[in-house]
C-alpha positions in Angstrom: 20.8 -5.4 2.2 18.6 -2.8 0.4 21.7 -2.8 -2.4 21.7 -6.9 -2.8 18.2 -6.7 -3.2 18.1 -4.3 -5.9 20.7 -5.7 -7.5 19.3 -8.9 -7.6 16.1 -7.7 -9.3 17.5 -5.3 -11.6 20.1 -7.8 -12.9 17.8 -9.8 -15.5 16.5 -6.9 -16.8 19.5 -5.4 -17.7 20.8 -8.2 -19.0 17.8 -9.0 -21.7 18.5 -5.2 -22.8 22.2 -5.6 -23.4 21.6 -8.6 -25.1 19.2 -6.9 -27.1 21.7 -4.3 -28.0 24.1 -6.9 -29.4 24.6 -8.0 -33.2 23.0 -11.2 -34.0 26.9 -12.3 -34.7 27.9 -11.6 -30.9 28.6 -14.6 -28.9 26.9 -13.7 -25.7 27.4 -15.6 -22.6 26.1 -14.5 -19.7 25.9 -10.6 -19.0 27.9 -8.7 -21.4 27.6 -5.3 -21.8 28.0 -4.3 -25.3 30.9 -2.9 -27.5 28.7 -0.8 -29.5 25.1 0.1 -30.0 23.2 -1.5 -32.4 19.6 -1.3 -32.8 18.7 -3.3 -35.5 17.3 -5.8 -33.3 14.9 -4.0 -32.2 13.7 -2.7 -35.8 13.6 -6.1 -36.6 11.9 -7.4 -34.1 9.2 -5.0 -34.7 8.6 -5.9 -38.3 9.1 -9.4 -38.0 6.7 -9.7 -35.2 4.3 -7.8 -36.4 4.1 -5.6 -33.0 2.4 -2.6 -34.2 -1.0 -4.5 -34.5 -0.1 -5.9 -30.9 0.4 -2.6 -29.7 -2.7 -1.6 -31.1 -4.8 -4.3 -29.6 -2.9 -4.3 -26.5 -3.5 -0.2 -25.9 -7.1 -0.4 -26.9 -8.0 -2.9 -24.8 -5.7 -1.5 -21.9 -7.2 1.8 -22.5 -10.8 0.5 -22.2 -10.2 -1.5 -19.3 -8.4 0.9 -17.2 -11.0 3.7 -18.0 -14.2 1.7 -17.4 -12.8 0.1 -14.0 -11.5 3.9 -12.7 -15.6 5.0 -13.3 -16.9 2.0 -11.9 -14.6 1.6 -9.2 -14.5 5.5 -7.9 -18.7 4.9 -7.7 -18.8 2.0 -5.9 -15.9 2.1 -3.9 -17.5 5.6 -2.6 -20.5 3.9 -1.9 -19.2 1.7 0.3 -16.6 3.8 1.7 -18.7 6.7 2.5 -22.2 5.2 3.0 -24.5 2.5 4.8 -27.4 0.6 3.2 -29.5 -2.5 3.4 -26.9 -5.3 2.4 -23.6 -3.3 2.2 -22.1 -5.9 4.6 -23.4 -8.8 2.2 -22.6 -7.2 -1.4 -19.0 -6.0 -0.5 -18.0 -9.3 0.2 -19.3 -11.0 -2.5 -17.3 -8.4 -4.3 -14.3 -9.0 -2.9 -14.7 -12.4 -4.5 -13.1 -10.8 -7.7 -9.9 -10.7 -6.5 -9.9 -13.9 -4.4 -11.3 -16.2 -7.0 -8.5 -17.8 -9.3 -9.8 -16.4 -12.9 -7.9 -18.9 -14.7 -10.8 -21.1 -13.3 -12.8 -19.0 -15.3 -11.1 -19.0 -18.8 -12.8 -22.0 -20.1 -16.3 -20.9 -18.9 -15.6 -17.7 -20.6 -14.6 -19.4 -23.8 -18.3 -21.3 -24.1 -19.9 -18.1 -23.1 -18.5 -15.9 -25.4 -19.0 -18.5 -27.9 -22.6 -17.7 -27.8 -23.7 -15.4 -25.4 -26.7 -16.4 -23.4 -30.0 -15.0 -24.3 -27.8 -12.4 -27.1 -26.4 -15.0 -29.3 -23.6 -13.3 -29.7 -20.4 -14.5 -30.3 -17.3 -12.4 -29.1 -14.8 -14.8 -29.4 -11.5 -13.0 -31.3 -12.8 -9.7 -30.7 -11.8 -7.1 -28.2 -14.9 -7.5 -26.4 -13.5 -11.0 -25.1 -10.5 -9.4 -23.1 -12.2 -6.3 -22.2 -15.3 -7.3 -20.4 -13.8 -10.1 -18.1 -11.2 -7.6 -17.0 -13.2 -4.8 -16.4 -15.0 -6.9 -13.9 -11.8 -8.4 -12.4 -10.6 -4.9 -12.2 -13.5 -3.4 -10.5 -13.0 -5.9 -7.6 -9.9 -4.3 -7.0 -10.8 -0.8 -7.7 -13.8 -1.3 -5.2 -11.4 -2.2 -2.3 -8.9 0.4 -3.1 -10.7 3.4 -3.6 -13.2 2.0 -0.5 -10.2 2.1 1.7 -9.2 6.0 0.7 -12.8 7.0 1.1 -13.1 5.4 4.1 -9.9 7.6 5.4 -11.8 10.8 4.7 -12.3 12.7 7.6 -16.4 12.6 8.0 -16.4 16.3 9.2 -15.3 17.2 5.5 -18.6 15.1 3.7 -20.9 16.3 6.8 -19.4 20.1 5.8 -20.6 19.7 2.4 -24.1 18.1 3.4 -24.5 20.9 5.4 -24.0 23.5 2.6 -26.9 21.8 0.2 -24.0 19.5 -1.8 -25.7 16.1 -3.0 -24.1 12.5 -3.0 -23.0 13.0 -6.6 -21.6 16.5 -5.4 -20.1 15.5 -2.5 -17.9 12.8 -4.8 -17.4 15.2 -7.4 -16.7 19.0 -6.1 -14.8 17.5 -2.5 -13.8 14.2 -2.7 -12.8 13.4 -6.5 -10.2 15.9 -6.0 -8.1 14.6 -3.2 -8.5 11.6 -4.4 -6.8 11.7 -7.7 -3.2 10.4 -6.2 -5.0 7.4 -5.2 -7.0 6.8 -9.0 -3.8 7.4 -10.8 -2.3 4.7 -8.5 -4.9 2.3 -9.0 -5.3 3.4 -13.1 -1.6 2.6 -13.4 -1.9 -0.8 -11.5 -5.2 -1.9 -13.4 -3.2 -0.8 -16.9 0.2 -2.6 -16.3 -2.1 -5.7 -15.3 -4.0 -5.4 -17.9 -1.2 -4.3 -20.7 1.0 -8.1 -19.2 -2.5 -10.1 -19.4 -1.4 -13.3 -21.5 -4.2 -16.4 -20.5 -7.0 -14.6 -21.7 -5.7 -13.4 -24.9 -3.9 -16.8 -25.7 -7.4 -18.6 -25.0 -10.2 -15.9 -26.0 -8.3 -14.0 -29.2 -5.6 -16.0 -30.4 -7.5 -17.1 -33.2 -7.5 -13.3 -35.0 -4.1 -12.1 -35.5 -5.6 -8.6 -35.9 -6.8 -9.2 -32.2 -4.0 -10.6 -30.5 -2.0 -8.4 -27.9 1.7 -7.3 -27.6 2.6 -10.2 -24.9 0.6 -12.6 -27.1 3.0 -11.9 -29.9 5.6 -12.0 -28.0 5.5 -15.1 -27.2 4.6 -16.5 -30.7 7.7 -14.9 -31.8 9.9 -15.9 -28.9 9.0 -19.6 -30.0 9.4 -18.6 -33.4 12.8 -17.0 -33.6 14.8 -17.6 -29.9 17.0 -20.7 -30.9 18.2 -18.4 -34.5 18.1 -15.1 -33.4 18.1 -14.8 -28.8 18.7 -10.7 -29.6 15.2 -10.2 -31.2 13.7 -12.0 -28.9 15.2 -10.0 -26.1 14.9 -6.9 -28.1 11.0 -7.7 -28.3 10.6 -8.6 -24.9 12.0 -4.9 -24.0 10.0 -3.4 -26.9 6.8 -5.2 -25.1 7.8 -3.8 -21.9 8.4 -0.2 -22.4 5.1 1.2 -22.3 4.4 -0.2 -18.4 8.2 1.3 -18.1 7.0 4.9 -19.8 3.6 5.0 -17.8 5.5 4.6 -14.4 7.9 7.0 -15.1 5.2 9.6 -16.2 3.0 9.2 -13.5 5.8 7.7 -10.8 5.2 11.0 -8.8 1.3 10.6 -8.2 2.2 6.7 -7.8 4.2 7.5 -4.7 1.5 10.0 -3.8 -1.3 7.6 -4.1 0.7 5.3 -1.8 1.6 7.1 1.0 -1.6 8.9 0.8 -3.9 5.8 2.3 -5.2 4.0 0.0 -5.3 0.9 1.6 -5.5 1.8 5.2 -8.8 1.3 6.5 
């Protein structure tokens, strides 16, 4: 059963890469595995779709995201996990609303907003700012419940141990708990990042009017529409191009993934 469903999700992804690895003069029907390697696709694809400033835009704001929600997230998800204070039942609720609220309620709203942004004036539309800051708070809903949970599974006699030998709040987090918790904020780092790296709506809604703004899946899908009825190989070999990086980071980091996993960080 385990083999079946392997199979059945490994399937379409091997078969976009074989196609990608075919000549443009292959008919391809189905899955074929390829006579003979050929890579031009892929250095095609690359300079016909301009990818290089999509990877650009998609790392920066991937980067950003995934750093400022792992800060934001390890604070506050502490705080809650490992502390009690007037409104805590209230405000972590209200929190949780980040995850639970449909954002793609909120991409219109965000588009007047950013358009001029109350009290600033501001207007962020087409700039990095308009994917990084709606993320960054989508993210740290997330990171809240998830590093919330692993604090929560810290034995108390380990924060009380520290208490007792003068640490502060801030060294409590830092010198005892920060460490053992790493497995669980490279698990949650790599989640936020591959969500962040696939994000499409926003970027087609908030960006898509600077092409030195637009992100890899963005132009991906310009191309796709662009090339797939004279060329189906670039558009596959894109796809996989656009892919890789979540690919890379989970093979990097795929050990302190599984760590972060079995470690408890979601059991309450």
């Amino acid at each position: 059963m385990l083999g079946t469903f392997t199979l059945l999700a490994v399937y379409p992804v091997l078969s976009i890469l074989f196609l990608a690895l075919h000549r443009k003069t292959d008919l391809v029907t189905g899955f074929a595995l390829p006579t003979r390697l050929d890579l031009s696709s892929f250095e095609a694809a690359w300079t016909e779709g301009n990818f290089a400033t999509g990877f650009k835009s998609s790392f920066i704001v991937a980067a950003a995201v995934t750093a400022a929600s792992a800060v934001l997230s390890i604070g506050t998800g502490y705080a809650f996990g490992t502390m009690r204070f007037a409104g805590d039942r209230i405000v972590f609720p209200i929190i949780l609303l980040g995850i639970i609220f449909p954002y793609e309620a909120t991409v219109i709203p965000l588009y007047y907003d950013f358009q001029d942004v109350p009290l600033l004036h501001w207007n962020l539309l087409n700039t990095y700012w308009a994917l990084i800051l709606p993320q960054i708070g989508q993210s740290v809903a997330f990171g809240t419940f998830w590093m919330r949970a692993f604090f929560r599974s810290t034995p108390r006699s380990l924060i009380e141990a520290a208490r007792i030998d003068g640490a502060t709040s801030f060294g409590v987090l830092w010198r005892v708990l920060l460490p053992q918790a790493m497995p669980a904020v490279l698990t949650m780092s790599v989640l936020v990042f591959t969500y962040t790296w696939n994000e499409f709506l926003l970027a087609l809604v908030l960006v898509s009017g600077s092409e030195s703004h637009q992100t890899a899946p963005l132009g991906l899908s310009f191309f796709a529409g662009a090339a797939r009825a004279s060329d189906p190989t670039k558009v596959a070999a894109a796809a996989v191009l656009v892919a890789l990086p979540i690919v890379l980071v989970y093979l990097f980091l795929q050990r302190h993934f599984v760590r972060g996993m079995l470690a408890g960080a979601i059991k309450e």
